[in-house]
N, C-alpha and C positions, 0 to 999 in steps of 0.2 A: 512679165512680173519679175521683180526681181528677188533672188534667193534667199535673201532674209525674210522677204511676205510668203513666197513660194512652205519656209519653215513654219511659219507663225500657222497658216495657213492649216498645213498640214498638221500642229501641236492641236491646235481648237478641233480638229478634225476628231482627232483622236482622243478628246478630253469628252467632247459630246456621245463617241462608240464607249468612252468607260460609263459615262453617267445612264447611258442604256443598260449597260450589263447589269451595276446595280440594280437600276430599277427593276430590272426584272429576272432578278435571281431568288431563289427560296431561301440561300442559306450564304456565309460571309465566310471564310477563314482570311485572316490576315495573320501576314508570312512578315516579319520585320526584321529588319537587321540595324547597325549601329547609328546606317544615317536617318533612322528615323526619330533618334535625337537632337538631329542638330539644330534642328529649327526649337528647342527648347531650351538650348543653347548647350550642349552636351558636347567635345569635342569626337569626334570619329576615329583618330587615332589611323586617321590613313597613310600609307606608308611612317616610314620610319620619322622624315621630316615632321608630320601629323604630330606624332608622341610628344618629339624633343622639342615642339613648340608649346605642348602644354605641362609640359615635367623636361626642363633644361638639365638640370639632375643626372637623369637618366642620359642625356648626349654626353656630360661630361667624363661615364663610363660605357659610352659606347655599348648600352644598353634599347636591344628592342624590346617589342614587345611582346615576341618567341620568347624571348631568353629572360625578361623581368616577371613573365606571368609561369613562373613554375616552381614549384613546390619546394624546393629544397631552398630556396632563399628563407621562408618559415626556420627553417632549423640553422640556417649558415648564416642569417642574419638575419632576426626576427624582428627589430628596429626600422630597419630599408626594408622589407615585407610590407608590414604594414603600413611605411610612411605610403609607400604606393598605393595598397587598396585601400587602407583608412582615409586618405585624401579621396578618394573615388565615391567612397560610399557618403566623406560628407558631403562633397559637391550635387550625388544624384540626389541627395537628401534635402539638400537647399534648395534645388531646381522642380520648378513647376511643369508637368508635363504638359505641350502643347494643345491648342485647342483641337489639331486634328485627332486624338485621341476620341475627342467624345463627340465627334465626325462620323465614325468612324464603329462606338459604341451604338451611338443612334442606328446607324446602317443596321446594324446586325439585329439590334433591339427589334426592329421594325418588319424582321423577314422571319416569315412561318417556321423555318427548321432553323435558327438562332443563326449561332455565329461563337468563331473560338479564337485561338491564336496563337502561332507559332515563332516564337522568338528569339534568335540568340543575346540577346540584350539580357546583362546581369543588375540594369538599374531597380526593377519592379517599379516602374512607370505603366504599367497597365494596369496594375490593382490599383496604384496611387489615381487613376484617371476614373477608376470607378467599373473596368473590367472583375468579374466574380473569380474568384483563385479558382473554378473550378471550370473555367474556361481558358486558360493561360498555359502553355507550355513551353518553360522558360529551358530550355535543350543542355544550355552552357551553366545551368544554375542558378542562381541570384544572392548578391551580395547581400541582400536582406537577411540570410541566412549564413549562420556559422555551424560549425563542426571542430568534433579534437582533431589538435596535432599528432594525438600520439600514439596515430593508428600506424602513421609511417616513422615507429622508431621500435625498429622488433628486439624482443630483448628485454622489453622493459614494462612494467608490472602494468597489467591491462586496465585498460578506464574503463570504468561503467557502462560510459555513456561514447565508447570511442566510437560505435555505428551509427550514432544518434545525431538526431541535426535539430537543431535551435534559432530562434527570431533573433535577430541583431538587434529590435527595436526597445530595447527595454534599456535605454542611456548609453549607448554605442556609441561614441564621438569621440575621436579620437585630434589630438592636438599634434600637426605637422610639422617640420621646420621644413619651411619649401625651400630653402635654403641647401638643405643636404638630402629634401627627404627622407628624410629619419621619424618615425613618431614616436612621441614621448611617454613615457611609462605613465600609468603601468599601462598594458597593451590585454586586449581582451584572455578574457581566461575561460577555461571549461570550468563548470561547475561540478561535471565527476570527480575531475582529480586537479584539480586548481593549475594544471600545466596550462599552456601557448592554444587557443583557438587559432582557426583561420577560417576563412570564408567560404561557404560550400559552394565553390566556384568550380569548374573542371577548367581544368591549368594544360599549357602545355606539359606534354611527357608527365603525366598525371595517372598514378597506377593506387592515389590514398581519397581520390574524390570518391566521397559517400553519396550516390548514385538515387536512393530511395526516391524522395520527394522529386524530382524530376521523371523517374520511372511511371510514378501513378500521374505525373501533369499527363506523360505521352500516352496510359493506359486511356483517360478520360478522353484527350484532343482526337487518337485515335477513333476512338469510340463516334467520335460526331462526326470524322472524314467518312468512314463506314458508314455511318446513316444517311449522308448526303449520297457517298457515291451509291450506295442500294436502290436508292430513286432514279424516275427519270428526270426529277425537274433540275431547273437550270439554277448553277450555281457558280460565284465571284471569288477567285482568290485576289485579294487585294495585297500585293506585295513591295513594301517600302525602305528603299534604303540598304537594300544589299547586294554585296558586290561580290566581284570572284575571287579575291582574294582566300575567302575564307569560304566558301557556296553551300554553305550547308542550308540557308536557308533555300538559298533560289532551286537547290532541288529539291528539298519539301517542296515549295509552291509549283514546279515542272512536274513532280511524278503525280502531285494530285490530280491537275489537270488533266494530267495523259490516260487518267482511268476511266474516266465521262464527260458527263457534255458541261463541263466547267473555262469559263473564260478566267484568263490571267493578266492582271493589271500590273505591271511593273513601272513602277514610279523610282527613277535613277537617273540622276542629272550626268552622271560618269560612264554607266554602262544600262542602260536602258534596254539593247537586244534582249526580243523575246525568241521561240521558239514557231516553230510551223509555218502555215503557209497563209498569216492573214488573219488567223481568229482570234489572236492575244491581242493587246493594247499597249504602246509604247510609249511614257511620257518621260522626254528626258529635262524634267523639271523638278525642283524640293519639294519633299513629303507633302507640308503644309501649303502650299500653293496647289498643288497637283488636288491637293482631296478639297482645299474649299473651293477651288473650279467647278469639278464636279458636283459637287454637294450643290453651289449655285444653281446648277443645272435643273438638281434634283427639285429645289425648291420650287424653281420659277414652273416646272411644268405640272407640282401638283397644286398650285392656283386654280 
């Protein structure tokens, strides 16, 4: 057999042990990171090349995405700030979240002890898909939400509302020159004290990210890993799209498993390695192929 069937071979293998897992799990957490945008057509923003291909701008100053996502650009140049995330938020804004999302919801819809999710993705494409905010836990924030500037400018006469965090959704749209990335005035405001919002994002070297609302997503997401792991029944981390650059997700999805009898699905065209000796699942194929594989599976066997 030659190596190519030899793979192919082995991918069906291991699409047919996920679509078991689901079937016969009680409960879902799905673990996502950036590429489980891309099939929505989201850019990932992998290595440096990634960025400057979708913000040229940004290569022209030798700008990553360490050094463009942190906070003191807000204050040192609050134009280029927001040309960056206001371009971001209106593209997650435009963009439809994929069909594996409600894949995905079904899954978990359908299994006795629910189903949650754990994210670093700051688009809020799981509420936009129809996932409950009280099943989401967005770790890095979400740009669907803003906060004051001018919590980080000590000194100066205190806002109201500087702890406070707010919907973006209320005519947020901000007009880009993709040109310089620059966005054009006026640029979002607090409404305590009419100064500079920004995104309740956690930035690199970020010590003004207002924490709250991400605190109680992880009080609740907790709360259900706790219920699942309390049981003995068997339960599916579905994990999409993330990689080691950043692993904050893949070790949520590793320490849950590592607490009971939970299988881990890692769906990663780039780095697919799972852990242990044989009980995870390896698919090194995209989000949305990977989950309607399975999902076919699931279909065809409850006929």
């Amino acid at each position: 057999m030659a190596q190519g069937d030899t793979s192919m071979t082995t991918l069906q293998a291991n699409i047919v042990r996920a679509a078991a897992a689901v079937k016969n799990s009680s409960a879902l957490l799905v673990c996502a990171g950036a590429g489980m945008g891309v099939d929505s057509g989201l850019p990932d923003f992998r290595g440096p090349e990634g960025l400057w291909k979708a913000y040229p701008p940004l290569k022209k100053r030798g700008l990553t995405l360490p050094s463009i996502s942190t906070p003191h650009w807000f204050e040192d140049d609050p134009a280029f700030a927001w040309g960056f995330f206001g371009h971001r938020m209106n593209l997650y804004n435009a963009t439809t979240p994929h069909d594996g999302f409600n894949i995905l919801r079904r899954w978990g819809g359908n299994m006795k002890l629910g189903h949650a999710v754990y994210t670093s993705n700051i688009d809020g494409h799981f509420q936009r898909a129809g996932f409950a905010e009280e099943l989401v836990e967005e770790c890095h924030g979400s740009l669907q939400f803003l906060q004051c500037c001018q919590i980080s400018r000590p000194g100066t006469q205190e806002c109201p509302k500087s702890e406070e965090i707010w919907p973006a959704d209320n005519g947020v749209r901000l007009e880009v020159d993709e040109a310089t990335l620059n966005a054009k005035t006026p640029l979002p405001s607090c409404p305590g004290c009419g100064g500079l919002s920004r995104p309740n994002v956690l930035m690199f070297m970020d010590r003004t990210w207002v924490p709250d609302r991400t605190e109680m997503q992880g009080k609740r997401v907790d709360a259900f890993i706790d219920k699942i792991l309390g049981g003995k029944e068997a339960f599916v981390v579905v994990e999409i799209g993330a990689g080691l650059a950043v692993p904050t997700v893949r070790m949520k999805s590793e320490y849950t498993v590592r607490q009971s009898n939970g299988t881990l699905i890692r769906i990663n065209p780039r780095e697919p390695e799972v852990p242990g000796n044989g009980d995870h699942v390896s698919l090194a194929i995209g989000g949305l192929d990977a989950l309607q594989r399975i999902d076919a599976i699931l279909e065809s066997s409850a006929r």
